[in-house]
Every structure is written in structure tokens, then in C-alpha cells.
C-alpha positions in Angstrom: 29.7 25.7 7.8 29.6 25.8 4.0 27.1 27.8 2.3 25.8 27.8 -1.2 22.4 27.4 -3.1 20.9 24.5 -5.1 17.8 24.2 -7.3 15.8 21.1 -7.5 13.3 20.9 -10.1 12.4 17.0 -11.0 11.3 14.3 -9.1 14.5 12.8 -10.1 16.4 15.2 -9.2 15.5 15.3 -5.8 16.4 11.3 -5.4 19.4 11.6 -7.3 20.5 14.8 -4.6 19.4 12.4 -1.5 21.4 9.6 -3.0 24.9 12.1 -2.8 23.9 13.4 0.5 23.3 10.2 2.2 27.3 9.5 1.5 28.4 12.2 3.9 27.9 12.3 7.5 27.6 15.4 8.6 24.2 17.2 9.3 23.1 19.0 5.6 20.2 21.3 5.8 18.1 22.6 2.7 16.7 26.4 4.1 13.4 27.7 2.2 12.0 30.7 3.7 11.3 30.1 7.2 11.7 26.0 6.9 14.9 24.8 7.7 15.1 20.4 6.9 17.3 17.4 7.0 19.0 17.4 2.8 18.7 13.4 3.6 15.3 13.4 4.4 12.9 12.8 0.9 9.7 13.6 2.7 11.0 16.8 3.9 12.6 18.1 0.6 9.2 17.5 -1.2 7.0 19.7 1.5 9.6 22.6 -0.1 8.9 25.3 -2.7 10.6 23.6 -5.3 10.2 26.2 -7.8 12.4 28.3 -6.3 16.2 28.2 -5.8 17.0 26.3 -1.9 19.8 27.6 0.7 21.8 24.3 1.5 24.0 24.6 4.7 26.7 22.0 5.0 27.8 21.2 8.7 31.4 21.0 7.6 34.1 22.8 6.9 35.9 20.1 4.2 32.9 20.2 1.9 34.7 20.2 -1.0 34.0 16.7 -2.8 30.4 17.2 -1.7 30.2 20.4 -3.4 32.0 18.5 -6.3 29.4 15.9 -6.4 26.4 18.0 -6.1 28.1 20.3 -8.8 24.9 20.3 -11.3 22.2 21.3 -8.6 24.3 24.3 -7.7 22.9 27.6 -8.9 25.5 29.6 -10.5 
């Protein structure tokens, strides 16, 4: 599994993120406190604290071009 942490602020944001993760097929989850959801799932990212940063867990262990993609939501 491939851990890391993304922050999604805009509306925008948010589709543009669901757009990238809907490419890959394994499971992605975005963790917020006790509320773990599906990444691909709009409905579900938008019941999140979004002014906070988000734990994303990638099901994967060849996440690299994802992490590539997603590059601008990652907080550094």
C-alpha cells in the first residue's frame, strides 16, 4: 500500500482528482479522522473536512504514475 497525503480545497479540484483516480483500478481511499471513503466516489469526498489536509491510501504497490499524476494535490 502507498501512503501519502493530498489537500483538496476547490470544487474543482475535487473533480479534476476524481477524473485521475477513475484511471486506475485499484481500490484508493481518502482517510479523514475516523472516515475512511472510496477516492472515486464525488459524493463521498465532499461529506469530508476539506479544510484540512486528507490521508490517501493507494491499494497498490506500482503507484508511481498515479502519484505522478496527482503530483499538485500532494502536500509537501
Amino acid at each position: 500500500m502507498t501512503k501519502t497525503t493530498v489537500n483538496l480545497q476547490a470544487i474543482n479540484d475535487v473533480k479534476e482528482f476524481v477524473n485521475i483516480v477513475m484511471k486506475y483500478d485499484f481500490d484508493i481511499d481518502l482517510v479523514s479522522g475516523r472516515y475512511a471513503i472510496d477516492a472515486k466516489s464525488i459524493m463521498g469526498i465532499f461529506s469530508l473536512d476539506l479544510s484540512k489536509p486528507i490521508q490517501l491510501n493507494a491499494h497498490t504497490d506500482n503507484a508511481d504514475a498515479f502519484l505522478k499524476e496527482i503530483d499538485k494535490f500532494i502536500v509537501k
